[in-house]
N, C-alpha and C positions, 0 to 999 in steps of 0.2 A: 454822425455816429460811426465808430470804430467799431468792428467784429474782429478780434483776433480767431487765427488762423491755428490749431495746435495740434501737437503729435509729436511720436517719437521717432527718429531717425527712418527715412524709407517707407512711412505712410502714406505716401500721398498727397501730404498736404499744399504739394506745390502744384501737384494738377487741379487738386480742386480749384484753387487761385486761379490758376490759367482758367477752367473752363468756366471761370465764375466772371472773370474780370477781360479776359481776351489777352490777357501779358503773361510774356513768356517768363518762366524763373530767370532769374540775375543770379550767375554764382557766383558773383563779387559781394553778393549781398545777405550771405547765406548765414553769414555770422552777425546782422544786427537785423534784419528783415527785411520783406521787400512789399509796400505798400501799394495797392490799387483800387479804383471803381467798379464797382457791380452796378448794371442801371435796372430797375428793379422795373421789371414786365407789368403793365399796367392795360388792361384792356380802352378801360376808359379815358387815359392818356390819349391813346389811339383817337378813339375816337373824336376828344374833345380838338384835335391838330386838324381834323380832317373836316368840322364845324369849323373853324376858328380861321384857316389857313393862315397859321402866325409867323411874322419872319423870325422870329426865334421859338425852338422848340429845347424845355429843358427839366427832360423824365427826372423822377425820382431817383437818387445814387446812394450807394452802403459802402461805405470805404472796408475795405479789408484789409489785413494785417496780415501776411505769410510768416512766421516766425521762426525765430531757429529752431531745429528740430530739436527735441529733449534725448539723453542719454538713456539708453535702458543700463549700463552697466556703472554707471556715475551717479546715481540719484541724490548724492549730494551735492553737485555742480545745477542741478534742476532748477533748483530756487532762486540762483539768480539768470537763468536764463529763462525763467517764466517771469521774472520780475518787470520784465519791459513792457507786459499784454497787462499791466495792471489800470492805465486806463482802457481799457476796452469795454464796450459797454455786456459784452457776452461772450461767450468761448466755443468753435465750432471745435470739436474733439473728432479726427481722422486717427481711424484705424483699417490698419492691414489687415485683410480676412484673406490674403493671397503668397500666405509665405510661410505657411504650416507652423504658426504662432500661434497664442492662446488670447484669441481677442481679448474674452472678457477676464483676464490676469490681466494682459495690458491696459484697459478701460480700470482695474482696480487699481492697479499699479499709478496710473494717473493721476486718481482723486488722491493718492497717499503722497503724492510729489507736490498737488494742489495744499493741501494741508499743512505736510512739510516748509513751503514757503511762506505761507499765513502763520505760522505758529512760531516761524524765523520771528518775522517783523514782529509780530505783540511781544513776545517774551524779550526784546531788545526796548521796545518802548517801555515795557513795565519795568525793566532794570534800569532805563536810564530817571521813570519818575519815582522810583524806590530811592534813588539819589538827593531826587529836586523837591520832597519833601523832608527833608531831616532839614533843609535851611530854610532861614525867615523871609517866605518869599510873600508879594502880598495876593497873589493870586495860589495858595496852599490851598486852599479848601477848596478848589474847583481841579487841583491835583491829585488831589486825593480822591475826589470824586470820581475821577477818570480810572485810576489807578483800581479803585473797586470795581467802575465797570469791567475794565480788560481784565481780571481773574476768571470768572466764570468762562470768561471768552478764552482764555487760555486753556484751561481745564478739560475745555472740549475738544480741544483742536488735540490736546495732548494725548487723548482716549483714544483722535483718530477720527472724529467724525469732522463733515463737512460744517459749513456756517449756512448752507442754501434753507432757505426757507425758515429761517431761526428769528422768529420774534426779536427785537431787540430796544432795550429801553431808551429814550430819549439823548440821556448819559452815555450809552453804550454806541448809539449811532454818530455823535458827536467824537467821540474820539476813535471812530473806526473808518470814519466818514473817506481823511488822507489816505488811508492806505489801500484803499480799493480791495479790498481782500478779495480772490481768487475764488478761495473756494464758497463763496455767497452769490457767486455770477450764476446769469442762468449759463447753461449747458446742453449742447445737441452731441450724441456723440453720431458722426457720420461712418458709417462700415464700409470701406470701400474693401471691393468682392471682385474676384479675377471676372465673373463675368454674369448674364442676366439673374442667375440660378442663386437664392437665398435660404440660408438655413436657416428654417425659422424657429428653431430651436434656437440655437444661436442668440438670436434676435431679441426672443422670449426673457434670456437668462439675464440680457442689458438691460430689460423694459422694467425686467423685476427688480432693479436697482434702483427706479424710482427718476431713471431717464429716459428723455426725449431721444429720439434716435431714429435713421435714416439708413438704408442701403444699395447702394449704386455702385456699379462697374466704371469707375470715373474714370480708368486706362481707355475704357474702349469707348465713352461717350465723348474724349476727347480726340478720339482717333474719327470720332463720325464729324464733328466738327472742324475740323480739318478739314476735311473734303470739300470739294463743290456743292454748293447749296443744292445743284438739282440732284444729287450724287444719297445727301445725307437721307433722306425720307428711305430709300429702299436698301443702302443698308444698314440703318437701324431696325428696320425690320426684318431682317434677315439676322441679325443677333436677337434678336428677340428684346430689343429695349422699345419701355415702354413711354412713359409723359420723361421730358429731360431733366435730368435732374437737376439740371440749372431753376429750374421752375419750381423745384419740389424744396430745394435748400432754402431759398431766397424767401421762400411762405415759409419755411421752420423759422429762418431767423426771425419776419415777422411778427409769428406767432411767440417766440420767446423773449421775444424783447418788448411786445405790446407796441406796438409801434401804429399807426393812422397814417391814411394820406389823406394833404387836403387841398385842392386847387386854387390859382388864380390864373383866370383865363383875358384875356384879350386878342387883337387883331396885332398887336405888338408881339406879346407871348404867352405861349399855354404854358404855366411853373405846376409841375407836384412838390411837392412838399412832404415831408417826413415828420413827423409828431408822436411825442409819448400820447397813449389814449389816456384820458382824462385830463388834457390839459384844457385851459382856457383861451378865451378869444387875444386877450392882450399876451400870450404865451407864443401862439401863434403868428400875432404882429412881430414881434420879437423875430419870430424864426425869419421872418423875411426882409426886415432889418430894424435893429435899435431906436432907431427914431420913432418906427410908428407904434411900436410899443408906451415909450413916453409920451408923446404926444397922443396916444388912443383916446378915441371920441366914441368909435359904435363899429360894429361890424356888421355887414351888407351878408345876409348868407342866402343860398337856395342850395339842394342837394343836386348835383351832377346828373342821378339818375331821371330827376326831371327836367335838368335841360335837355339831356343826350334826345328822352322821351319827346320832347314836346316841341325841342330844334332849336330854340332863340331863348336868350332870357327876356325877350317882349312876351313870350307868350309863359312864360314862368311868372312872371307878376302879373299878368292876365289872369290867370291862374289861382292867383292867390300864393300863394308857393315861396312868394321870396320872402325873408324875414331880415328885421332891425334885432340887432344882438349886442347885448352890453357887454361889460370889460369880464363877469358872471360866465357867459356863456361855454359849456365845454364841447366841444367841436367834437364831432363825429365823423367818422371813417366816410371820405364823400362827399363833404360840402366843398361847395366853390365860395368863395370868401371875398370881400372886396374891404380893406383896411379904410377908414375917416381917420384923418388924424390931424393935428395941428402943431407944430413945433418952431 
């Protein structure tokens, strides 16, 4: 799963990168993007490596996407340089609160560039099938179908509002489905802040736009990070920073992507796993390769919290505890899973 990276010129979006992924910006790369790994803090990861002692260990990862930065003075050039984060599965929004700017003008100014690119692409599709129904084509009626969908969807993009959280008919998901529309993604906007000290007014007037939103001094949490590990504890507490924001981000994108972890443990290797919530057992075989998806027979589950608890999976099915799950089954946040399969 991709996270793009977004902001406009001079936000910061490259230190959150760094302090998210451990890689420095590329400014050879500044004009198409510069991709990394986030390995995403897992307590019971921990734990389960420390039961298990596996010769391979391999935590959970969130690719991120650093992006070029957006123009505040071009906002016609915007749309195609947000056009590349159109597979991403979510948008982190970095804004400056340290250069006597107007966050939340910038935070609006945003969503109207988001918009602007979305309302590029429909209004291009709906002129090119305004074309490809006037001819005898044999799939017309499912052109035209499409063609009514994307009006309404134009209509509103054109008013100015977002597409997030917008119902949308069977018709209308189908032909909106290619374009990844921008502004339907979720959204965190993150306030990066010269330093510990938040205006929560400020804060207030973003939350009231109906966004998720964060606030961290990501200059100075990357300046602690720097340092010598025995060095970082005292002085971030001497700036007054509190839980790192590395920890605080990586649970936002969680949370707005809906996202699960699910294990497979052995003496070989402890895997997390990454999963939309709600998905299923054979969804899950999938994530951990194609085969055992098709070939899926049953899936082996026990929840993690009673192995960690109880020490052994002998004493998990002692227990009672482990369970036989069919291709049905929606996996929950925490199960350790063992795929049967045949192919």
């Amino acid at each position: 799963m991709r996270i793009g990276i977004v902001g406009y010129q001079g936000s910061g979006k490259s230190t959150i990168f760094e302090l998210l992924t451990g890689v420095a910006p590329d400014i050879s790369k500044s004009h198409t993007g510069q991709v990394g790994v986030a390995i995403v803090p897992d307590e019971r990861f921990d734990r389960l490596v420390e039961q298990y002692h596996p010769k391979k260990e391999t935590p959970a990862r969130i690719e991120l996407f650093d992006t070029p930065g957006l123009s505040r003075s071009d906002q016609g050039g915007n749309a195609q340089r947000l056009g590349i984060i159109r597979e991403s599965a979510a948008l982190v929004h970095v804004v400056g609160a340290f250069t006597g700017g107007d966050p939340v003008a910038e935070v609006d100014a945003f969503i109207t560039d988001l918009v602007l690119a979305d309302l590029q692409v429909v209004t291009n599709r709906i002129g090119r099938l305004e074309k490809e129904i006037t001819k005898p084509l044999p799939n017309r009626d499912e052109l035209k179908a499409e063609l009514e969908g994307l009006r309404p969807i134009e209509a509103r993009l054109s008013d100015g509002n977002t597409l997030h959280g917008v119902e949308l008919t069977e018709v209308q998901r189908q032909a909106t489905k290619a374009f990844s529309l921008l502004s339907g993604k979720s959204h965190l906007v993150l306030l990066n802040t010269a330093d510990a000290e938040v205006d929560t007014a400020l804060l207030q007037q973003i939350e009231d736009k109906g966004l998720s939103m964060l606030a961290a001094p990501l200059g100075l949490e990357l300046e602690v990070q720097q340092l010598p590990e025995e060095d970082r504890a005292m002085f971030a507490e001497e700036m007054g920073l509190g839980e790192p924001s590395r920890q605080r981000v990586l649970r936002a994108i969680f949370e707005m992507t809906d996202l699960i972890t699910f294990f497979t443990c052995d003496e070989k290797e402890v895997h997390a796993w990454l999963l939309k919530a709600g998905s299923n057992a054979v969804e899950a075989a999938g994530a951990i390769h194609s085969d055992l998806a098709r070939g899926f027979i049953r899936a082996e589950v026990m929840p993690v919290a009673d192995l960690l608890r109880l020490g052994s999976e002998r004493e998990v099915k002692a227990a009672g505890l482990h369970r036989t799950e069919g291709k049905d089954y929606i996996v929950q946040d925490g199960d350790e899973i063992v795929i049967r399969f045949n192919v």
